[in-house]
C-alpha positions in Angstrom: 59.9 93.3 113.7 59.7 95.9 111.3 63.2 97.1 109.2 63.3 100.4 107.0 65.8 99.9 103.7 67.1 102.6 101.8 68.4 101.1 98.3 65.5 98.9 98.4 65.4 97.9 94.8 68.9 97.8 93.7 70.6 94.2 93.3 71.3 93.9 97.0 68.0 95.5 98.7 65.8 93.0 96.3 67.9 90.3 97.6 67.7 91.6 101.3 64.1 92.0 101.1 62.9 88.8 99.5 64.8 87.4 102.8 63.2 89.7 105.3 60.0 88.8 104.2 60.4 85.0 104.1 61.2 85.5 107.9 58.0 87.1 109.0 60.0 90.6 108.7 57.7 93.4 108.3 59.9 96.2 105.1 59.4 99.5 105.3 61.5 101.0 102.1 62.3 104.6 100.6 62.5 105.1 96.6 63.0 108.3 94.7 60.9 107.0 92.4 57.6 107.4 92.9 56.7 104.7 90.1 58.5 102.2 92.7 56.1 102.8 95.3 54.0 99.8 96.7 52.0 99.1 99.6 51.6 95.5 100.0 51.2 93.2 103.2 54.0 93.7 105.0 55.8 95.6 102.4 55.4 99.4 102.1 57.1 102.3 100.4 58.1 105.7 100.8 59.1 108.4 98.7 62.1 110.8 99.7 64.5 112.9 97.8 67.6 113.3 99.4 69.2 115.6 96.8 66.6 118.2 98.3 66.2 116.4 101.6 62.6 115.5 101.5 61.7 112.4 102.8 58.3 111.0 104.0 59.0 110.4 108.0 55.6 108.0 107.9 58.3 105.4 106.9 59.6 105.3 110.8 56.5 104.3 112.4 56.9 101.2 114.2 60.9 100.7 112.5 62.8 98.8 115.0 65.9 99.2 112.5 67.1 100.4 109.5 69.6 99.2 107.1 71.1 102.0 105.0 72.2 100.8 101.2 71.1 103.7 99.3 74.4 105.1 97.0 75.1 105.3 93.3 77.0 102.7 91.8 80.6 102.8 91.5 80.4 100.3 88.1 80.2 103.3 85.9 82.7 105.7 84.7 83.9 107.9 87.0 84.0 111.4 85.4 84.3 113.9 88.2 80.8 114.7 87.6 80.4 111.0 88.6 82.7 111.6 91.4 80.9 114.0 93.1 77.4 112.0 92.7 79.5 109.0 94.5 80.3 110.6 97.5 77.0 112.9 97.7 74.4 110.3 97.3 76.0 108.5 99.9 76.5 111.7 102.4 73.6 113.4 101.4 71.1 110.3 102.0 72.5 109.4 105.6 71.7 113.3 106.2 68.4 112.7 105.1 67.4 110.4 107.3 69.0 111.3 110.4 67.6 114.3 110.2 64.5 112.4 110.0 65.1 110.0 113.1 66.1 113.3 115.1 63.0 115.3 114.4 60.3 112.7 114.3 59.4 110.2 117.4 60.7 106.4 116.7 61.2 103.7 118.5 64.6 102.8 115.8 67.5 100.8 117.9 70.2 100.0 115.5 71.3 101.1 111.9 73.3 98.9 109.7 74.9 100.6 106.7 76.4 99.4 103.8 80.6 100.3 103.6 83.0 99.2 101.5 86.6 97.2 101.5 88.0 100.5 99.6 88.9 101.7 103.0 92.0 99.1 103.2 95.1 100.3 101.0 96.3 97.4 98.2 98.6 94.8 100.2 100.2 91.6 99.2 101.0 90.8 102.5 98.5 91.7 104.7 95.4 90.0 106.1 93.2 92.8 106.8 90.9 92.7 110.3 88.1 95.4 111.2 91.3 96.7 113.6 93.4 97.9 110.7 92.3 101.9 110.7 94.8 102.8 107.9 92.7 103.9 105.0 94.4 104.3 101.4 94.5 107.9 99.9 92.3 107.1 96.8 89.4 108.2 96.0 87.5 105.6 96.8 88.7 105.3 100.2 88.1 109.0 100.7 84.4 108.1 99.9 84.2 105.3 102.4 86.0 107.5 105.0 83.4 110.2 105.3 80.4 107.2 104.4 81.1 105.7 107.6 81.9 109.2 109.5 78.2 109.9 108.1 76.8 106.6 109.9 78.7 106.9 113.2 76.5 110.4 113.8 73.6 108.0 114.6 75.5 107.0 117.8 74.3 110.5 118.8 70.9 109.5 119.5 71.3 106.6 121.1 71.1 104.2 118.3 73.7 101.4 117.5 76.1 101.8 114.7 76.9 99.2 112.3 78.7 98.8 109.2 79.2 96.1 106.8 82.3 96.5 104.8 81.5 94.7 101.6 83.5 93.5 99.1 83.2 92.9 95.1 79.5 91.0 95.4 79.1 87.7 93.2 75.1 87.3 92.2 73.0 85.6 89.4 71.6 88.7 88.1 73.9 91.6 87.8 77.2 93.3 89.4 80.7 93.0 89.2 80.7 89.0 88.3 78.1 89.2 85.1 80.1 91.7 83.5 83.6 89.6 84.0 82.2 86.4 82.4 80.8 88.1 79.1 83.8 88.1 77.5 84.8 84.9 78.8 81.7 83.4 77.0 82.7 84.7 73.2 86.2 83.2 74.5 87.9 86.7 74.9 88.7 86.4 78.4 92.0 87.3 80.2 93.3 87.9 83.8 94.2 91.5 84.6 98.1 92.4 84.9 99.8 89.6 86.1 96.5 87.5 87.4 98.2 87.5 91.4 95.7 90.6 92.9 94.0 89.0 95.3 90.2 90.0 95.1 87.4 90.1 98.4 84.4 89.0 97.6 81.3 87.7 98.6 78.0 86.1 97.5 74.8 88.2 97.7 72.8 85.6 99.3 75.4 85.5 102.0 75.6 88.8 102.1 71.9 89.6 102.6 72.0 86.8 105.4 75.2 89.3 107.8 72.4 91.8 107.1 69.7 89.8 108.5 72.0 88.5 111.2 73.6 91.6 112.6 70.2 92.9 112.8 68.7 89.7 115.0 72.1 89.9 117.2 72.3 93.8 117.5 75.7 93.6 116.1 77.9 97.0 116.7 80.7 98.3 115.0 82.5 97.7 111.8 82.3 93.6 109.8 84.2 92.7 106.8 81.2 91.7 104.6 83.9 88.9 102.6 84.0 85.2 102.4 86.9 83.4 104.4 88.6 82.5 101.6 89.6 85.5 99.1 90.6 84.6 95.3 93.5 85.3 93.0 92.5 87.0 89.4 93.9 84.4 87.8 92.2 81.8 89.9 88.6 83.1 89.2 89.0 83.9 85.1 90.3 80.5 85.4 87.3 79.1 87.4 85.0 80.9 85.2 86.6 79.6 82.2 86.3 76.5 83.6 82.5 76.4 84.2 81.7 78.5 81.0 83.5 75.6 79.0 85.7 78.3 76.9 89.5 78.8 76.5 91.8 81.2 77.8 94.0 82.0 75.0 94.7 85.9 75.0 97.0 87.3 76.5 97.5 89.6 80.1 95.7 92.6 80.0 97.9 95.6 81.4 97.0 97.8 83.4 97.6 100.6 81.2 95.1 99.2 78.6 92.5 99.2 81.4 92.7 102.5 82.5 92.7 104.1 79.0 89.6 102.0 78.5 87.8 102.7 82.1 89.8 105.3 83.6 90.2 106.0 87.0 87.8 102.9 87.5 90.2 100.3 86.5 91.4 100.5 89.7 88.7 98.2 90.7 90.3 95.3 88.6 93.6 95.8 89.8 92.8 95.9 93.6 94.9 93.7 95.8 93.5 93.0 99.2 93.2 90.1 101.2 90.3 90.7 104.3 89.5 88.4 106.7 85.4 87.8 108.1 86.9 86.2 111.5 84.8 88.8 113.6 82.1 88.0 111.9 82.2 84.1 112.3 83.6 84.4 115.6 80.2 86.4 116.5 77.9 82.7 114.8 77.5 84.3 111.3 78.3 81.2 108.9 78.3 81.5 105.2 76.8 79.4 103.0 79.2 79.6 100.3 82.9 80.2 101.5 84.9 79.7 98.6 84.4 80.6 94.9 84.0 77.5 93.5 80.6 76.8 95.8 79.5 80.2 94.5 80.2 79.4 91.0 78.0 76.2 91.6 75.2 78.5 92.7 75.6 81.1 90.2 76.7 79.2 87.3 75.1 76.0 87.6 
């Protein structure tokens, strides 16, 4: 089997492809950086620019599927510059390609994109399943909204659809987690408001594995890309305190503080959603770490 990645080298594509390639999985990857381009056994790159929409269509020959991560990060401030390179790099790149699929030959069967939880409005009370289709009116969710409208065009040429709804990914060596537990370790951590947002996560090594799976089982659709069991803020500054060894002596942050400080991006610590991965397990996927403390163990041993 041979897979083409988009996003390649970004936190979750290294992950992903280390994983591919320990099981005999052929990468074909795209980079806009042409520094980043290697051609190794079983590991090849391609340059494309989707700002302009060039892309090299050598890097579909003999793709069975690809799985689409490419998309600037939403962990910096979002000016409305910013904004706008949100939403385009993830439009503009899934134009790119599909352009690409249409106009070349392949013999590609399935893409699996990356989504995100955004699309859920904040809840306290609900448990959200891939079957809930009210999105919030943020702009976040907007972005999601016309991501996955994007994706679903594939379906036009015969090619499966799926997406991965992730939520705030846990790893070793970067995203949302290693920038919560730096001021935990000089002791100057806190939880956010009153601690009781309830926050979807997932680790990345179980999150590269839905990848891997829903490619082996042809999955179809939209999966909540989330560990069974969620996690209170309060629960995980504490659990971080707890394995850092350091107190937790200041006081709530508020809101208000937050969004001076980040702007519109403090939404991100103040989400409240609880989302359920049932469809996935009920499909075989089983995660290796379901709950935050086995993650911690992992990540903060």
């Amino acid at each position: 089997m041979k897979i083409l990645i988009t996003g390649a080298t970004g936190l979750i594509g290294t992950e992903l492809v280390s994983l591919l390639l320990q099981n005999g999985i052929a990468v074909h990857y795209l980079t806009t950086s042409k520094t980043k381009i290697k051609s190794q056994l079983n590991y090849q790159g391609f340059y494309w620019d989707p700002a302009q929409g060039r892309i090299d269509e050598n890097c579909l020959m003999g793709v069975d599927a690809v799985i689409h991560l490419a998309g600037a990060s939403i962990s910096k401030r979002w000016t409305e510059n910013y904004k706008t390179e949100i939403l385009e790099s993830r439009i503009l790149a899934t134009s790119t390609l599909f352009k690409a699929v249409k106009d070349h030959p392949n013999q590609i069967k399935q893409i699996v994109s990356a989504s995100g939880t955004a699309i859920y409005p904040d809840s306290a009370t609900i448990n959200y399943s891939e079957s809930n289709t009210i999105s919030d009116d943020h702009f976040l969710s907007n972005v999601v909204v016309k991501w996955e409208e994007s994706v679903d065009k594939y379906r036009l040429l015969n090619i499966k659809v799926c997406k991965l709804r992730t939520g705030v990914v846990f790893a070793k060596n970067g995203g949302a987690l290693q920038e919560m537990i730096k001021p935990i370790r000089f002791g100057l951590g806190a939880k956010f408001g009153d601690g009781s947002q309830i926050s979807s996560w997932i680790h990345i090594q179980d999150l590269a594995a839905m990848y891997l799976f829903a490619v082996q089982n042809s999955w179809e659709g939209n999966y909540n890309a989330v560990a069974p069991f969620p996690v209170s803020n309060k629960q995980l500054t504490q659990e971080l305190a707890k394995k850092l060894h350091r107190p937790l002596w200041l006081p709530a942050i508020p809101k208000f503080v937050m969004k001076f400080i980040l702007g519109d991006m403090h939404e991100l610590l103040f989400n409240d959603k609880k989302i359920s991965p049932q469809k996935a397990i009920d499909v075989g996927f089983r995660f290796q770490f379901p709950t935050i403390e086995k993650a911690l163990q992992e990540i903060l041993p």
